[in-house]
N, CA, C and O atoms as CSV, one atom per row, in Angstrom:
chain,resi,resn,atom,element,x,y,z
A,1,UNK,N,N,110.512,114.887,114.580
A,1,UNK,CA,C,109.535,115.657,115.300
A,1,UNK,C,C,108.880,114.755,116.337
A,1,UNK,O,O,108.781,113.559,116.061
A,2,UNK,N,N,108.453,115.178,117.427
A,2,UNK,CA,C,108.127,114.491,118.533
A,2,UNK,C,C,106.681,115.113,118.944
A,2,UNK,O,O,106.226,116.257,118.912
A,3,UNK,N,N,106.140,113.798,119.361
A,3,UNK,CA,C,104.668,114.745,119.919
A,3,UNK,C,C,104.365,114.130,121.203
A,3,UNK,O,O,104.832,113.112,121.713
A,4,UNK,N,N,103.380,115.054,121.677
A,4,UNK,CA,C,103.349,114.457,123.461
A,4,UNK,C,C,101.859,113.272,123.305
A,4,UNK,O,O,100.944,113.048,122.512
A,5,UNK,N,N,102.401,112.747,124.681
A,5,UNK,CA,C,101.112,111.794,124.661
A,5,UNK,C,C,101.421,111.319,125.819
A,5,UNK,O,O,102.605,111.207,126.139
A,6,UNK,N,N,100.095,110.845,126.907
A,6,UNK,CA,C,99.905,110.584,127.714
A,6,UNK,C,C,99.475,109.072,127.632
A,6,UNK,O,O,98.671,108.571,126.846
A,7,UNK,N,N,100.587,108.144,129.160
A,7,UNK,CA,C,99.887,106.949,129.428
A,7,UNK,C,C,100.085,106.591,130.501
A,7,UNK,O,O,100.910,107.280,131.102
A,8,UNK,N,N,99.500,105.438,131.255
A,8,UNK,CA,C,99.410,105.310,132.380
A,8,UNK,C,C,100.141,103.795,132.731
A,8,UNK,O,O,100.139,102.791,132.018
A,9,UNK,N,N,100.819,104.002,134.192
A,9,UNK,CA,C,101.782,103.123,133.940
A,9,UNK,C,C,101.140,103.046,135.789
A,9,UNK,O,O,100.316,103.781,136.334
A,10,UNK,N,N,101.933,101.833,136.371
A,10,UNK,CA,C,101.716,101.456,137.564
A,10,UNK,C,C,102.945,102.223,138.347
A,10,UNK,O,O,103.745,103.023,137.860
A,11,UNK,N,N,102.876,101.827,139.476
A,11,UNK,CA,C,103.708,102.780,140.581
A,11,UNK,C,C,105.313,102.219,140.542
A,11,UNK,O,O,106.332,102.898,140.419
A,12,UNK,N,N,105.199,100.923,140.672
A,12,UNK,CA,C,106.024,99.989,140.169
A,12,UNK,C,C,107.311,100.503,138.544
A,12,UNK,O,O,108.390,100.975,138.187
A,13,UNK,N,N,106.043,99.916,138.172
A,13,UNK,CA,C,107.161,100.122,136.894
A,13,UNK,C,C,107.844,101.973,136.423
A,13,UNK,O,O,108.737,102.284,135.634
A,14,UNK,N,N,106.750,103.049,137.511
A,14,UNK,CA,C,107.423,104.057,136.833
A,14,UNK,C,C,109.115,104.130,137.703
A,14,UNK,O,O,110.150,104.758,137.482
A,15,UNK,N,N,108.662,103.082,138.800
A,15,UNK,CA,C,109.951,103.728,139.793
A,15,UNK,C,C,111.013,102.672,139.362
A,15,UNK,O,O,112.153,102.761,139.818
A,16,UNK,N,N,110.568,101.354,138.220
A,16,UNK,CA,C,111.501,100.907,137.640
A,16,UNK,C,C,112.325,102.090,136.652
A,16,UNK,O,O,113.524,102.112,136.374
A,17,UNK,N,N,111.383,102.928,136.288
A,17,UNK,CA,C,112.180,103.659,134.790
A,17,UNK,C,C,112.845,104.383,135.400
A,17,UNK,O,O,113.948,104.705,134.958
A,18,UNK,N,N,112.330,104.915,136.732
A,18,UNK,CA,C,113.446,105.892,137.442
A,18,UNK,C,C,114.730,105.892,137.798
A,18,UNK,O,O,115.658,106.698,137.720
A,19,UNK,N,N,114.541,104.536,138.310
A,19,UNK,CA,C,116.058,103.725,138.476
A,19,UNK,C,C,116.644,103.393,137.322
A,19,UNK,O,O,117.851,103.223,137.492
A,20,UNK,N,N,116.261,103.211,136.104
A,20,UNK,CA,C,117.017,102.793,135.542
A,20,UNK,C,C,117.640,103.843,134.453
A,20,UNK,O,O,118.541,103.627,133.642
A,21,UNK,N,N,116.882,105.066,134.679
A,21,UNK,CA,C,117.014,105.972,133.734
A,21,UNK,C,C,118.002,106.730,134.325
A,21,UNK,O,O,118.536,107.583,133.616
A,22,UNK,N,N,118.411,106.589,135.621
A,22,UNK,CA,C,119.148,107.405,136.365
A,22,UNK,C,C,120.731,106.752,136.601
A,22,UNK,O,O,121.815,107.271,136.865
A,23,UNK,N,N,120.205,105.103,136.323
A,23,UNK,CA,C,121.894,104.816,136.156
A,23,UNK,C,C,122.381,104.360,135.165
A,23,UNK,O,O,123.148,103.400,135.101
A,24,UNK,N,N,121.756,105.362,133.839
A,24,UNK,CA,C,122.179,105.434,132.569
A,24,UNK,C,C,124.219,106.035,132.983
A,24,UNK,O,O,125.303,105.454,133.046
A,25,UNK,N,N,123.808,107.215,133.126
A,25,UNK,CA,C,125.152,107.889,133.313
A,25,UNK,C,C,125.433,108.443,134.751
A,25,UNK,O,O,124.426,108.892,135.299
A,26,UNK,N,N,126.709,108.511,135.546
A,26,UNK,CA,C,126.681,108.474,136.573
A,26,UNK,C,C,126.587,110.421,136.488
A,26,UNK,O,O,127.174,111.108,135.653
A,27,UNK,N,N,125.701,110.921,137.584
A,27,UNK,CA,C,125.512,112.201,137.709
A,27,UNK,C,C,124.714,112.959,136.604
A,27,UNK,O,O,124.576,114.180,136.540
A,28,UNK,N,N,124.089,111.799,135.537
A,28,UNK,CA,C,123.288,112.726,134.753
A,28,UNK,C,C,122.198,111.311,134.596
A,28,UNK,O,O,122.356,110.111,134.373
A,29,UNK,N,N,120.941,112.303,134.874
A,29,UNK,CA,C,119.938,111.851,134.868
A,29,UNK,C,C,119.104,111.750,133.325
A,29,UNK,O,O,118.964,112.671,132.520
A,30,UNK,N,N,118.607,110.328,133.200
A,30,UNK,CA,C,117.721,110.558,131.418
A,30,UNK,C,C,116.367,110.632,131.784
A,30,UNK,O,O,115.805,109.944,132.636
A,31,UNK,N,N,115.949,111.391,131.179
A,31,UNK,CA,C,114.032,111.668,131.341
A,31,UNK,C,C,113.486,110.416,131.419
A,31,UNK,O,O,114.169,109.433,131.131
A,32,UNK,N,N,112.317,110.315,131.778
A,32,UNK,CA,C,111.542,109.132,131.431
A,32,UNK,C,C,111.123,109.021,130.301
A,32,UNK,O,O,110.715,107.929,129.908
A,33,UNK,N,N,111.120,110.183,129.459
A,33,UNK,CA,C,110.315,109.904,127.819
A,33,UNK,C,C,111.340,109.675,127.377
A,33,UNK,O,O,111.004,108.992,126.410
A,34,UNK,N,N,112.997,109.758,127.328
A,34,UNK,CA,C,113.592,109.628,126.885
A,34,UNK,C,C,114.065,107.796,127.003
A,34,UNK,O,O,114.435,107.033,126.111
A,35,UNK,N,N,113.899,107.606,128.193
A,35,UNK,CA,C,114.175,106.321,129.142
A,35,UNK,C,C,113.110,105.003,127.844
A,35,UNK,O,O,113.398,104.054,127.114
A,36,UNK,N,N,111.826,105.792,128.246
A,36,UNK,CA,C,110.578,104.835,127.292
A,36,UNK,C,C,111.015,104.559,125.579
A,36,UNK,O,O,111.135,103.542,124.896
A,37,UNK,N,N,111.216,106.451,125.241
A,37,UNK,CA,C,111.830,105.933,124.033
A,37,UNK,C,C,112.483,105.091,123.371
A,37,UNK,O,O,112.147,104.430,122.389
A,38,UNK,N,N,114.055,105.159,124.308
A,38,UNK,CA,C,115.009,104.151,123.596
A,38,UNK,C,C,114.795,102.733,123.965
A,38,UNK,O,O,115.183,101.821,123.235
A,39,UNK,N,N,114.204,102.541,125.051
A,39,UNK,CA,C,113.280,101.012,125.328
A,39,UNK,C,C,112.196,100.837,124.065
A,39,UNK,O,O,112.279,99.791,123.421
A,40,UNK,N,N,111.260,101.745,123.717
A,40,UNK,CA,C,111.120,100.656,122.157
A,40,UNK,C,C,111.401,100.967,121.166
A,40,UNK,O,O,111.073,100.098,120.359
A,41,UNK,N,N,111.845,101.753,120.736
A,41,UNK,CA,C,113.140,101.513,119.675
A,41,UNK,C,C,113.988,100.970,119.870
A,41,UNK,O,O,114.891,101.415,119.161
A,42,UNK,N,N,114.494,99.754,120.784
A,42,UNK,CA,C,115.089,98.630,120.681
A,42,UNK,C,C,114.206,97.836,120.474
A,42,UNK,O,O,114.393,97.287,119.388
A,43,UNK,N,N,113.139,97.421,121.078
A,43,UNK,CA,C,112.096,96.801,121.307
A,43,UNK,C,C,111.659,96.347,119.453
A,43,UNK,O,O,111.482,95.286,118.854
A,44,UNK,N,N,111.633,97.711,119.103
A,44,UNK,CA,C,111.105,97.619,117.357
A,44,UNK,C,C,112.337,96.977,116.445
A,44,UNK,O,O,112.291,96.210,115.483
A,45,UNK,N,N,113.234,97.473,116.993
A,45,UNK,CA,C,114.574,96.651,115.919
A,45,UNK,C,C,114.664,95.453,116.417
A,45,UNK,O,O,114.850,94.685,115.473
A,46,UNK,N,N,114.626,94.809,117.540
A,46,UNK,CA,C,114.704,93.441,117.958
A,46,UNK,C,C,113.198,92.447,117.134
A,46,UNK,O,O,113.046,91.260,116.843
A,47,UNK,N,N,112.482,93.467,117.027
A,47,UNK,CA,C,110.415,92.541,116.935
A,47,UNK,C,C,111.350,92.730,114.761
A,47,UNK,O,O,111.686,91.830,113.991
A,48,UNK,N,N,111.398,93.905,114.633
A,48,UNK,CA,C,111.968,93.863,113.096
A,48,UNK,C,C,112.956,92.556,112.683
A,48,UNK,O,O,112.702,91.716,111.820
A,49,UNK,N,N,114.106,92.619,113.508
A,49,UNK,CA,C,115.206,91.354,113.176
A,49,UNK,C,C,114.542,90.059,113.332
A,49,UNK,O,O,114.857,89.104,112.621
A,50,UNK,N,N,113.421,89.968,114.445
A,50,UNK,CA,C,112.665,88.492,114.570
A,50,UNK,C,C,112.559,88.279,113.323
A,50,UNK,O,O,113.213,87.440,112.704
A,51,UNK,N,N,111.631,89.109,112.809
A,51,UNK,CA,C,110.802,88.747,111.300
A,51,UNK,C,C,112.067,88.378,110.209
A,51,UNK,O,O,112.181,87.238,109.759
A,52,UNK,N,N,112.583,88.987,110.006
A,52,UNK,CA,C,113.656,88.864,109.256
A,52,UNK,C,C,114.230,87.666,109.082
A,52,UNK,O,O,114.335,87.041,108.027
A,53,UNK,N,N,114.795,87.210,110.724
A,53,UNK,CA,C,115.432,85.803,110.795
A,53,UNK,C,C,114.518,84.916,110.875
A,53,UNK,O,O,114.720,83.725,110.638
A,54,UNK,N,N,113.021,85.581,111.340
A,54,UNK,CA,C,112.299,84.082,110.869
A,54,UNK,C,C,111.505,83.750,109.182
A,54,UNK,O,O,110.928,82.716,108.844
A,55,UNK,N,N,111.692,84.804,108.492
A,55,UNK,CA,C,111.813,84.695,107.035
A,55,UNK,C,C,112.365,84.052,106.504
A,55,UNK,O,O,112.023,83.318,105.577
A,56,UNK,N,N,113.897,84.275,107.257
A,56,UNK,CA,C,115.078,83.802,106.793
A,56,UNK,C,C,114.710,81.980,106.568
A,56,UNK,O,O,114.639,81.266,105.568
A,57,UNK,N,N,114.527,81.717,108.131
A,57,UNK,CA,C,114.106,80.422,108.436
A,57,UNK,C,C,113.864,79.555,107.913
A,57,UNK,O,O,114.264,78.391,107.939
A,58,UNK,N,N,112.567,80.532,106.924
A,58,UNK,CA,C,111.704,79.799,106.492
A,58,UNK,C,C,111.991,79.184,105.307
A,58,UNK,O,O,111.450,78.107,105.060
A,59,UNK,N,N,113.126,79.929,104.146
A,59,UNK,CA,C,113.184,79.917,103.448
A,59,UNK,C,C,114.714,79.046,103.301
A,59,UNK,O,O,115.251,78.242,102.540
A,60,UNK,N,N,114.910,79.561,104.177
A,60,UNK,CA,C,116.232,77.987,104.517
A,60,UNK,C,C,115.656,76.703,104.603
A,60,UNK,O,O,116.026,75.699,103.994
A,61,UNK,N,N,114.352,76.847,105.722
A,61,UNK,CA,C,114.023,75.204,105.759
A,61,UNK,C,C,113.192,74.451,104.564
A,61,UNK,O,O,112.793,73.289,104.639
A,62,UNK,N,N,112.948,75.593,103.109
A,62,UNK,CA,C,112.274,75.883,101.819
A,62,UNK,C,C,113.146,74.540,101.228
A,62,UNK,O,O,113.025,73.343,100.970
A,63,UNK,N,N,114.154,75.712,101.215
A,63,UNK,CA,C,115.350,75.280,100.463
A,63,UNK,C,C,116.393,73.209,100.685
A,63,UNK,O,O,116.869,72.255,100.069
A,64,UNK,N,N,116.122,73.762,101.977
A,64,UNK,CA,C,116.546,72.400,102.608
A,64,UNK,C,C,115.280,71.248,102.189
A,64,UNK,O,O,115.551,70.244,101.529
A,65,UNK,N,N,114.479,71.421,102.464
A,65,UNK,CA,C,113.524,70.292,102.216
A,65,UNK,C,C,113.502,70.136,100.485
A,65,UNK,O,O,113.272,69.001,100.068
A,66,UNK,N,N,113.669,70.927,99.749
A,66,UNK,CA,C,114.016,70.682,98.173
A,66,UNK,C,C,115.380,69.395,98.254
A,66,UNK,O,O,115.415,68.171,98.130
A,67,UNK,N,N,116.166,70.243,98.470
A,67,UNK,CA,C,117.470,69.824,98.386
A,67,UNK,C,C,117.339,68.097,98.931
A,67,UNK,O,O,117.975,67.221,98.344
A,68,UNK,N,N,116.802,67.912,99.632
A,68,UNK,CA,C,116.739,66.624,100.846
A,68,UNK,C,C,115.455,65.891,99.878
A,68,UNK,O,O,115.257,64.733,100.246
A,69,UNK,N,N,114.668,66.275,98.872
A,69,UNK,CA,C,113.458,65.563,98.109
A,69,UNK,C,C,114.618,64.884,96.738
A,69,UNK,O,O,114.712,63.756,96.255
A,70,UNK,N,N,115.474,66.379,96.417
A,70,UNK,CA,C,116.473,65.711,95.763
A,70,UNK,C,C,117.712,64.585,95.645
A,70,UNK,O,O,118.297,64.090,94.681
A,71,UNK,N,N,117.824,64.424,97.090
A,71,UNK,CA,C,118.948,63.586,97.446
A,71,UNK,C,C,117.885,62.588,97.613
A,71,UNK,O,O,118.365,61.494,97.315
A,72,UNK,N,N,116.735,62.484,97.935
A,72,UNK,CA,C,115.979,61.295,97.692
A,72,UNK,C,C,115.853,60.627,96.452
A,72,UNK,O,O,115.828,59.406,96.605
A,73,UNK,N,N,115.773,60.962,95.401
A,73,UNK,CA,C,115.668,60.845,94.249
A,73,UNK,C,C,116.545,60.329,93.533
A,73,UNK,O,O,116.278,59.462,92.701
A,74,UNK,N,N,117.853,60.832,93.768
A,74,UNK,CA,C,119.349,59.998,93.292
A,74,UNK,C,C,119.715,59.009,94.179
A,74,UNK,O,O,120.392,58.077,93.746
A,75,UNK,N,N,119.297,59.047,95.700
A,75,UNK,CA,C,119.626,57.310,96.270
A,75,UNK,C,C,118.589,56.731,95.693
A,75,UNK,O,O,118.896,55.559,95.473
A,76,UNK,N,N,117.230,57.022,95.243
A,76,UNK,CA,C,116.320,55.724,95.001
A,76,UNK,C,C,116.943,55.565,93.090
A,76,UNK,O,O,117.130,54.462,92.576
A,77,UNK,N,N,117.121,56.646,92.480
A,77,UNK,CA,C,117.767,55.863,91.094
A,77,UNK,C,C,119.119,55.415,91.279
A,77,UNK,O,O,119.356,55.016,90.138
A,78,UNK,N,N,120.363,55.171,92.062
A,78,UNK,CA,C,121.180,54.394,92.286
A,78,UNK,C,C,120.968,53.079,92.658
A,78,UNK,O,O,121.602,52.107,92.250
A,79,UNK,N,N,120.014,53.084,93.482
A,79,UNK,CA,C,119.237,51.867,94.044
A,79,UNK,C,C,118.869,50.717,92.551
A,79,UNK,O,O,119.161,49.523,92.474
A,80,UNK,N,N,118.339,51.353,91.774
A,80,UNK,CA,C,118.194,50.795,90.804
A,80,UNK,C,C,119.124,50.360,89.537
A,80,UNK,O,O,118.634,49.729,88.600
């Protein structure tokens, strides 16, 4: 379900959406709400995957710094 809503955009950027909404498909034109839409709903799956891979990150560089406290631990008892 879709609902309307009003916002205000500069002169500029609407005549960016125009152009660009228009050479979606050649001879068929995409609305501008349609144009805005699928601009952030990419926008949201790209900001979603950030989080994700920087979760990921985090928990890699978790993991790694364990792993690397451990390999400390067996060169200093070989050492001995």
């Amino acid at each position: 379900m879709k609902e309307k809503t009003s916002i205000t955009l500069s002169k500029e950027i609407l005549a960016g959406i125009d152009r660009m909404a228009g050479s979606k498909q050649k001879g068929s034109k995409q609305s501008r709400s349609a144009f805005i839409e699928a601009v952030l709903a990419r926008y949201f799956r790209q900001q979603a995957r950030a989080q994700i891979e920087a979760r990921d990150l985090e928990l890699i560089n978790k993991a790694a710094d364990e792993l690397n406290e451990e390999v400390e631990d067996v060169l200093r008892y070989q050492q001995t």
